[in-house]
RODO-2510 file (C-alpha; in nm, 4 decimals, decimal comma):
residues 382
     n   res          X          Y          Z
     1     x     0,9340    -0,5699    -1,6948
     2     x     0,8399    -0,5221    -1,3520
     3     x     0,9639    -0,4311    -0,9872
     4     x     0,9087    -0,6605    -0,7738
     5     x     1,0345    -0,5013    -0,4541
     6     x     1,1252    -0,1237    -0,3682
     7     x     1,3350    -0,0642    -0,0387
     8     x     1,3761     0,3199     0,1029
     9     x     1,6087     0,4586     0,3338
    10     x     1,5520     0,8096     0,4588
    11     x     1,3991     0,9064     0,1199
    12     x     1,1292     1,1903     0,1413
    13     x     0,9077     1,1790     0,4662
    14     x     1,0195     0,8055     0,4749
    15     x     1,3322     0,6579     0,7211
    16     x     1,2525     0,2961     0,6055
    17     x     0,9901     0,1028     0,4432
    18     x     1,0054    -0,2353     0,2437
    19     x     0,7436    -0,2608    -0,0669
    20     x     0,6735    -0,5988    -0,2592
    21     x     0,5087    -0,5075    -0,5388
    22     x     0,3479    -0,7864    -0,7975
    23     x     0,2943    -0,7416    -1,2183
    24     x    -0,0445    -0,6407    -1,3090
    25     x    -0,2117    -0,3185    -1,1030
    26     x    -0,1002    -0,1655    -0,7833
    27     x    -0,3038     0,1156    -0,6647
    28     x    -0,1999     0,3110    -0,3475
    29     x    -0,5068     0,4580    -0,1797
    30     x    -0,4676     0,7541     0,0634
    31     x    -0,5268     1,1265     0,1523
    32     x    -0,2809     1,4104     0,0408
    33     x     0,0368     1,4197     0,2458
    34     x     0,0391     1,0812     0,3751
    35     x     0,3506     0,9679     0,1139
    36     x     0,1787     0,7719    -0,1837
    37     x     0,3879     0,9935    -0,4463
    38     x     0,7076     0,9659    -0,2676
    39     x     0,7101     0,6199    -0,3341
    40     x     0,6366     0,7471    -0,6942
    41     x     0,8652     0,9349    -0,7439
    42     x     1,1379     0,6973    -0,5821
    43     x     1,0749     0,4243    -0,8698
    44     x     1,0877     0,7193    -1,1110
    45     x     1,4365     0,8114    -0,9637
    46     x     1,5187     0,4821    -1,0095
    47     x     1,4513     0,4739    -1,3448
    48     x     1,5526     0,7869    -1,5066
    49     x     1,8101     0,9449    -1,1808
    50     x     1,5991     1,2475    -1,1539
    51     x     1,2790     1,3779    -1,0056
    52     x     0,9752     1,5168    -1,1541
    53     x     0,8692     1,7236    -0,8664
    54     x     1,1867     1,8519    -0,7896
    55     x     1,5542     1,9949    -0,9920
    56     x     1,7477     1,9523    -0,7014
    57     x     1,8331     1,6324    -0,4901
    58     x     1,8702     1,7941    -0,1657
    59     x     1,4610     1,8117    -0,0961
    60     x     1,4688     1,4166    -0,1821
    61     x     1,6976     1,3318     0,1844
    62     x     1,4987     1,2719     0,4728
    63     x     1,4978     1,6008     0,7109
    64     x     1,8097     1,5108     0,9313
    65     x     1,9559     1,2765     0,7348
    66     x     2,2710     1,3337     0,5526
    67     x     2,1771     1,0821     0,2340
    68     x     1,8942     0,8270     0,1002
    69     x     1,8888     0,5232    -0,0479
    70     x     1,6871     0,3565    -0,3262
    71     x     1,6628     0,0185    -0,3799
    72     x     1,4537    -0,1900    -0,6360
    73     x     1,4287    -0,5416    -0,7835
    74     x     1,3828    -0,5386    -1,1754
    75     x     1,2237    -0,8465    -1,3181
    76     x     1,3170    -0,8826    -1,6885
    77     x     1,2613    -1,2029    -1,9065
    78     x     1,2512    -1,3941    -1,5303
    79     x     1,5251    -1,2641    -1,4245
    80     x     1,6138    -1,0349    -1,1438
    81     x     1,8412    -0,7419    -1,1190
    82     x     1,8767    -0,5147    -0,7802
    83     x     1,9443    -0,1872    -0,8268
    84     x     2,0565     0,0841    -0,5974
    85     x     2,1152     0,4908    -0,5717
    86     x     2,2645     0,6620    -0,2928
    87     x     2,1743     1,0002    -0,3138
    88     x     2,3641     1,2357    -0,1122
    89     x     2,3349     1,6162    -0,1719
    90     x     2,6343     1,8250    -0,2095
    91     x     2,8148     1,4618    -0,3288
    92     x     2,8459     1,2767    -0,6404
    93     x     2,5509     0,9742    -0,5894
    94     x     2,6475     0,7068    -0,5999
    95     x     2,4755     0,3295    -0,7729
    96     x     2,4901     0,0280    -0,7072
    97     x     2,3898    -0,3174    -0,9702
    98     x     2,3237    -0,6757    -0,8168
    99     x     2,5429    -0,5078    -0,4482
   100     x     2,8222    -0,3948    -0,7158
   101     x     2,9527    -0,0702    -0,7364
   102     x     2,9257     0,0758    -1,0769
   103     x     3,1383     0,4130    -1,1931
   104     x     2,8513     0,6027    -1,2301
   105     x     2,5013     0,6370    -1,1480
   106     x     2,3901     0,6118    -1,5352
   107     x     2,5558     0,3015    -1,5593
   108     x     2,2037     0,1963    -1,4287
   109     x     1,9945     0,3539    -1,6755
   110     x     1,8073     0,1407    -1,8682
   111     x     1,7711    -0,1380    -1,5973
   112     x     1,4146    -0,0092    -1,5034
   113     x     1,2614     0,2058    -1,7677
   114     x     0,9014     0,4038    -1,6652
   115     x     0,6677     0,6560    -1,7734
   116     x     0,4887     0,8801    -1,5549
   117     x     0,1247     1,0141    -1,6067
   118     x     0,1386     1,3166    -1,3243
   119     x    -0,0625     1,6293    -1,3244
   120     x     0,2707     1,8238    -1,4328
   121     x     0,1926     1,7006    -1,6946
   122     x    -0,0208     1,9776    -1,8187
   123     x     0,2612     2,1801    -1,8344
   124     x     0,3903     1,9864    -2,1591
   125     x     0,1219     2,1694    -2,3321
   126     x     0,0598     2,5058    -2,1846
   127     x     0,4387     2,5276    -1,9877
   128     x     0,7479     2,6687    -2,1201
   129     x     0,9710     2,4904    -2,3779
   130     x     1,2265     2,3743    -2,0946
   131     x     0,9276     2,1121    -2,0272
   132     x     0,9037     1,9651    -2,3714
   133     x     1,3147     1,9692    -2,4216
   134     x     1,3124     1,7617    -2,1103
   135     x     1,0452     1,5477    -2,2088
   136     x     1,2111     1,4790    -2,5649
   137     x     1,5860     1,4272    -2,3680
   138     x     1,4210     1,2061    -2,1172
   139     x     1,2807     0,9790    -2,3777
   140     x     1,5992     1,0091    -2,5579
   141     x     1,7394     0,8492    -2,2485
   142     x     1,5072     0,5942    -2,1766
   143     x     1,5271     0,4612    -2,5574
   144     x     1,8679     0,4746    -2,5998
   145     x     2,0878     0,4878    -2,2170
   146     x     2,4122     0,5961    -2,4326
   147     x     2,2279     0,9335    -2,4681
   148     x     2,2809     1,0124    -2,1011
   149     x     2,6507     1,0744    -2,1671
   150     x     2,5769     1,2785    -2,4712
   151     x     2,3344     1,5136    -2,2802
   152     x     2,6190     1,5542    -1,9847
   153     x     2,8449     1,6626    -2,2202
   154     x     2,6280     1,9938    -2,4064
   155     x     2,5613     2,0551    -1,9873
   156     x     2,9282     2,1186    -1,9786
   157     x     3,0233     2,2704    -2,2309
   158     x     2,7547     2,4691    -2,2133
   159     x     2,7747     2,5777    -1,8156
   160     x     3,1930     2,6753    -1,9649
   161     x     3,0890     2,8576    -2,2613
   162     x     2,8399     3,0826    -2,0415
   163     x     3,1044     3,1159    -1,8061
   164     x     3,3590     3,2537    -2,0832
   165     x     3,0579     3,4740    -2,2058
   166     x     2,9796     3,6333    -1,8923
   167     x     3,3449     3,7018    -1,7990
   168     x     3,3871     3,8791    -2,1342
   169     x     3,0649     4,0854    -2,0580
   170     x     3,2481     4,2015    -1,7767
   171     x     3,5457     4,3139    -1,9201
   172     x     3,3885     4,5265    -2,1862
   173     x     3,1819     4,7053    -1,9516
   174     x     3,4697     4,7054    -1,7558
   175     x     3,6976     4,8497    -2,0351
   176     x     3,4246     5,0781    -2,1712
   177     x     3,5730     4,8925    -2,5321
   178     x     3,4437     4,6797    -2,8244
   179     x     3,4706     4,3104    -2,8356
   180     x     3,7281     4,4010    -3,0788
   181     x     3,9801     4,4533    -2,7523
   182     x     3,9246     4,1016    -2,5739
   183     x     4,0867     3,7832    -2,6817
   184     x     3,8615     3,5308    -2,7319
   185     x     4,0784     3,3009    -2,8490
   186     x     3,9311     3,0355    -2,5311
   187     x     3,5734     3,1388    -2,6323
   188     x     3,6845     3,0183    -2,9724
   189     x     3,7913     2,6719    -2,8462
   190     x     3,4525     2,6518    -2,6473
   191     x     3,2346     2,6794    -2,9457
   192     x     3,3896     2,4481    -3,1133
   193     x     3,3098     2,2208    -2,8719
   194     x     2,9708     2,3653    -2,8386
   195     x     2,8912     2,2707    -3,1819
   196     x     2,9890     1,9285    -3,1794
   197     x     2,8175     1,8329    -2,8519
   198     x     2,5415     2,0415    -2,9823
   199     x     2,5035     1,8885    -3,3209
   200     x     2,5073     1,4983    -3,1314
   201     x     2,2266     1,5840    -2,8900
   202     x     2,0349     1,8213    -3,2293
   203     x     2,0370     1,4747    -3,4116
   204     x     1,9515     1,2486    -3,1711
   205     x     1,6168     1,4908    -3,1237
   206     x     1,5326     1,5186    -3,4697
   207     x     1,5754     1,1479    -3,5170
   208     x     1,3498     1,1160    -3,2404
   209     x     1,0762     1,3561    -3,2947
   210     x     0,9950     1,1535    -3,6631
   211     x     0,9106     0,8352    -3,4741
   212     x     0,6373     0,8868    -3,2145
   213     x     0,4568     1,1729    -3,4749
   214     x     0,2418     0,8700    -3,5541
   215     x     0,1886     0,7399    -3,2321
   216     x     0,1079     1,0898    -3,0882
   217     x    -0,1619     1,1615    -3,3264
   218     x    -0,3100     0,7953    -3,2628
   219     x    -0,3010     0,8239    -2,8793
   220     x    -0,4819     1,1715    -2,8982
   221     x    -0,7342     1,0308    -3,0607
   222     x    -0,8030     0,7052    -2,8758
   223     x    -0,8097     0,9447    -2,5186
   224     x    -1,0161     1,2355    -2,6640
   225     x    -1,2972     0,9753    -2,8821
   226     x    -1,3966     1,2217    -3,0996
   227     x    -1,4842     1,4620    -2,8186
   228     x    -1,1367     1,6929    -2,9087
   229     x    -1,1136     1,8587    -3,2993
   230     x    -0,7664     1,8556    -3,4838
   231     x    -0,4829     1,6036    -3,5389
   232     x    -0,2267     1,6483    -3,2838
   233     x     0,0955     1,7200    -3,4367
   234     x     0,4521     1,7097    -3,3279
   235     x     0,6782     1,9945    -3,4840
   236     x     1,0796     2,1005    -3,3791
   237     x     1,1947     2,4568    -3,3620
   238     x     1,5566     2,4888    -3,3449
   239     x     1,6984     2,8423    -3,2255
   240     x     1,9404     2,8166    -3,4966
   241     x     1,7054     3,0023    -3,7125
   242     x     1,4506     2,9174    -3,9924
   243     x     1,6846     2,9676    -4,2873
   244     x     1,8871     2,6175    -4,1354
   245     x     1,7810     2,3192    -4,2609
   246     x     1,6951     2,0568    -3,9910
   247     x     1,8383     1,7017    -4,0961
   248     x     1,9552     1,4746    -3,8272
   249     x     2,3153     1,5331    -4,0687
   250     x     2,5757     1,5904    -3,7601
   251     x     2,8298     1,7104    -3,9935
   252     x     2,6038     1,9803    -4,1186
   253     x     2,4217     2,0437    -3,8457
   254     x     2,7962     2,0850    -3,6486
   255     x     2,8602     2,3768    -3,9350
   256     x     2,5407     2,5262    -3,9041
   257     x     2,6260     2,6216    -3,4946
   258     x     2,9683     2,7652    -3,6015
   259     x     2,7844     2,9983    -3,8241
   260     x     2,5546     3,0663    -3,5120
   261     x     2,8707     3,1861    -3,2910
   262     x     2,9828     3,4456    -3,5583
   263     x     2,6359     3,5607    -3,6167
   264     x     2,5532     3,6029    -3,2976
   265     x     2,8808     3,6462    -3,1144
   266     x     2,8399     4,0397    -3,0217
   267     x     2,4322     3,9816    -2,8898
   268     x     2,5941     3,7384    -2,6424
   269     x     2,8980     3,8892    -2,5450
   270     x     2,6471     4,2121    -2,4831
   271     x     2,4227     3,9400    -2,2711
   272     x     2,6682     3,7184    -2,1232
   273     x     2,4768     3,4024    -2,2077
   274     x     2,4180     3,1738    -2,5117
   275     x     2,1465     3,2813    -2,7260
   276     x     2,1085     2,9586    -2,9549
   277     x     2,1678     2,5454    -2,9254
   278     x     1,9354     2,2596    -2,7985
   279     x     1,9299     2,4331    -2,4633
   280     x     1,6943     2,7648    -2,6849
   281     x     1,4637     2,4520    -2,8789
   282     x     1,1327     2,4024    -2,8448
   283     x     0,8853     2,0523    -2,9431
   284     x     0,5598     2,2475    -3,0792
   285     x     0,2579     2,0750    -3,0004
   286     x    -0,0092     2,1931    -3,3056
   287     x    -0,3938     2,0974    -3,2735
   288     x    -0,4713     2,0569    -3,6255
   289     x    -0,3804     2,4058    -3,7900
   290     x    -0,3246     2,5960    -3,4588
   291     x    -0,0552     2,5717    -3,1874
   292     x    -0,1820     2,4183    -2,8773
   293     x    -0,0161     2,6526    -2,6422
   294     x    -0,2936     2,9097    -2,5867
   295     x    -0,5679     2,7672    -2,7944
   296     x    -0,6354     2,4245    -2,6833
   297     x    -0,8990     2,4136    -2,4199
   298     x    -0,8691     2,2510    -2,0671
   299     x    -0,9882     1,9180    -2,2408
   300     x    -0,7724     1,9263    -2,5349
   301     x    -0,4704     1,9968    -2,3270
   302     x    -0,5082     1,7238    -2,0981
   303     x    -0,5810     1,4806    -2,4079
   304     x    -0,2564     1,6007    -2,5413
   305     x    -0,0427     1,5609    -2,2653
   306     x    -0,1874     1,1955    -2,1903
   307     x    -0,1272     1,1345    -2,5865
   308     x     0,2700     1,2237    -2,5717
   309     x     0,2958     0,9315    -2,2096
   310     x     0,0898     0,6765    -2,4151
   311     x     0,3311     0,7581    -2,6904
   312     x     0,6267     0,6887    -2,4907
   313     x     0,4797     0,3881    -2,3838
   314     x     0,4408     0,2634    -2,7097
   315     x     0,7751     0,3415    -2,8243
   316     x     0,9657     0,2075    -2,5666
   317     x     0,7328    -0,0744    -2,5217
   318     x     0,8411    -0,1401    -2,9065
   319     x     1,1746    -0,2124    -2,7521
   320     x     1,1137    -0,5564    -2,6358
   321     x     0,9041    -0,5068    -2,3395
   322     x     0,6928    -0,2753    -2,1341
   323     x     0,7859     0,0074    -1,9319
   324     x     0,6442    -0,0038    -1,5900
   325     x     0,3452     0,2704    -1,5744
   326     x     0,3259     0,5352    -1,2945
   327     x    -0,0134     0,7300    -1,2748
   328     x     0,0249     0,9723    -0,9907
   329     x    -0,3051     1,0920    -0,8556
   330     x    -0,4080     1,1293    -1,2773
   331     x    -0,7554     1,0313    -1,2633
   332     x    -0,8833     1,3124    -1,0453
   333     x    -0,7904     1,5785    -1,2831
   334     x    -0,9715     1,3803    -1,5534
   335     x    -1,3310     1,4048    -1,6517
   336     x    -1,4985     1,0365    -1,6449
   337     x    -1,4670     1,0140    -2,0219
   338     x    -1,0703     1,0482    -2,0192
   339     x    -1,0623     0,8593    -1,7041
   340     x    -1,2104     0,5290    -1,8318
   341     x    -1,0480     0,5888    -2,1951
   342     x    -0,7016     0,5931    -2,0237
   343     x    -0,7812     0,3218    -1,7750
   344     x    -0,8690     0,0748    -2,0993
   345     x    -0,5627     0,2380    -2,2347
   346     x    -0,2860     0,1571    -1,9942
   347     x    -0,4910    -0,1725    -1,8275
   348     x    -0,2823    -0,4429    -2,0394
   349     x     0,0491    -0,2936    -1,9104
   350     x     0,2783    -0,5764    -1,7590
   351     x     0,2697    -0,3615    -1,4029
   352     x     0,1079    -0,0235    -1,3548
   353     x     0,1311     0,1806    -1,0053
   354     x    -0,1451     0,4146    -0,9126
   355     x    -0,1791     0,6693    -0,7098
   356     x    -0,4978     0,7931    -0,5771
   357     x    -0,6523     1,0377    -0,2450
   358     x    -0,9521     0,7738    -0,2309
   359     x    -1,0422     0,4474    -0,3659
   360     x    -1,3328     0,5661    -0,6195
   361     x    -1,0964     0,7639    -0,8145
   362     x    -0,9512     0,4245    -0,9709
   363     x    -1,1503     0,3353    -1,2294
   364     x    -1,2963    -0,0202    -1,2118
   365     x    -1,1232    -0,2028    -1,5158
   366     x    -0,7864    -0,0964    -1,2922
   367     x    -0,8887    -0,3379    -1,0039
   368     x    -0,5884    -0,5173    -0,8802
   369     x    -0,3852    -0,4890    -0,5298
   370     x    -0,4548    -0,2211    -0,3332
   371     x    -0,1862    -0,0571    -0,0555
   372     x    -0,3301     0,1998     0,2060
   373     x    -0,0844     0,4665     0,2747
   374     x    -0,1725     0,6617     0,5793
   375     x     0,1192     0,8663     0,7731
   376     x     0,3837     0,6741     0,5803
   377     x     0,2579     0,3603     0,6807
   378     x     0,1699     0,1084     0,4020
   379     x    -0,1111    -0,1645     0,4850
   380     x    -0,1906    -0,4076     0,1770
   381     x    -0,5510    -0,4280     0,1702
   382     x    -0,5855    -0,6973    -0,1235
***
């Protein structure tokens, strides 16, 4: 898989630009500011509807304009599919397949599939858990589109549910009375639904999180050489509790969250929030015996996060064919020894896109085109 051309409209600090892009290795080469990760990030839109600079769409429109537009020509197995998002904040976006209006904008997912190395990255290891449960949900995504609606749905019900819970905060400080006074006969209805939404998107992770364990541990140790100690290991703690046994069972994993609502029904009525689900999970990272959060060093962190990309690479590259790479300004963060590990690493890819402030940052076994960007104007050099 590949993209052979990306088209912009008011996306970013760009009002137009037209890209043809080649398979193989695509590095654009210019100073900070001057637009190489928009286009980055665009192609990462494209493939996955969401940023990974920003949570919100509105920064994403051109200043004075009232939407943008991304367009970009998959090549799969010869054959070419256009795809296109409208992204207008404040409005459902809206997608576009082959000039064809589709219901909605995941209909496309799946049509261009990516991973992105970006110096965010490092938050995987050292960040909150919010960073790892979107890391795991966006692979879940990318591997299997379906997913998309499954995540949606715990969104709502979960957005409801804490909109129940807060109301009936209220009213008992309100009423100076117990829970025992409100009816919470809706709530009731809500966590139903909370536990069966919660239990598909609980399975779908733990099914997940036993595949790449192998691959993790593999990557780590083809990026550090030797240089890093410990196996890297991939571990998933539910907020349900440590007395609830974790199988990817959605029948008993849907029972286990209705025990969760009566045992922890008064904490959250008290806090107006949900205390427990997928949304409270966390993927912990362990370095041999010891959690990587707070005792890997700078080194080991960075080898880490690298390991859990290549690791998506290889799993969704186990799907048929290869997800296009995007390294966004990667290498200067690295030392030389990750730099040229990675570079060997990710050089067979059908098409990777790199991003770099000057040329000598690309690492030699990544020659291939090069595109100057300099005040969001793109000159191909070779």
């Amino acid at each position: 898989m590949y993209l052979s051309d990306l088209s912009l409209v008011d996306f970013r600090s760009y009002s137009e630009v037209e890209l043809a892009l080649q398979s193989g290795v695509t590095a654009f080469i210019g100073a900070n500011g001057q637009g190489k990760t928009n286009l980055i990030e665009a192609i990462g839109y494209l493939a996955g509807l969401a940023s990974h600079r920003v949570a919100q769409d509105a920064p994403l429109v051109r200043l004075g304009a009232e939407r943008a537009v991304i367009r970009g020509t998959v090549v799969r197995d010869n054959r070419s599919t256009l795809v296109e998002i409208e992204i207008t904040p404040g409005k459902t976006n809206r997608a576009r397949i082959n000039r064809a209006p589709v219901p909605r904008p995941r209909e496309v997912l799946g049509l261009v599939r990516s991973v992105l190395f970006a110096p965010e990255d490092l938050a995987l290891v050292k960040g909150d858990p919010a960073e790892r449960r979107r890391f795991l949900d966006d692979l879940l995504v990318a591997r299997a589109p379906r997913l998309a609606g499954t995540r949606a749905d715990y969104d709502r019900v979960l957005r409801q549910r804490n909109a129940l819970l807060k109301s009936a905060s209220a009213a008992v400080r309100a009423s100076r009375r117990g829970i025992e006074s409100l009816d919470l006969r809706t709530l009731d209805v809500w966590d139903t639904h909370l536990a069966r939404s919660g239990a598909d998107l609980l399975a779908a992770r733990l099914e997940l999180v036993e595949i790449p364990r192998p691959l993790v541990a593999k990557s780590y140790d083809a990026v550090a050489d030797g240089i890093d100690t410990g196996e890297a290991r991939l571990d998933y703690r539910s907020s349900l509790g440590r007395d609830v046994e974790l199988s990817p069972d959605r029948d008993l994993l849907t029972a286990a969250i209705i025990e969760a609502t009566a045992r922890f029904r008064r904490e959250e009525i008290d806090r107006g929030i949900s205390l427990f689900g997928p949304h409270r999970d966390d993927l912990v990272l362990g370095l041999g015996p010891m959690p990587a959060k707070g005792f890997a060093s700078q080194g080991e962190a960075w080898s880490f996060a690298l390991a859990l990309r290549l690791a998506s690479f290889d799993l969704l590259r186990s799907n048929g064919d290869d997800p296009i790479l995007l390294l966004d300004d990667v290498f200067a963060e690295l030392d030389i020894g990750r730099r040229d590990r990675l570079a060997r690493l990710v050089g067979e890819a059908e098409q990777v896109l790199v991003t770099a402030a000057v040329a000598a940052d690309v690492p030699e076994t990544l020659a291939g085109a090069r595109v100057e960007v300099v005040d969001g104007e793109l000159r191909t050099v070779r």
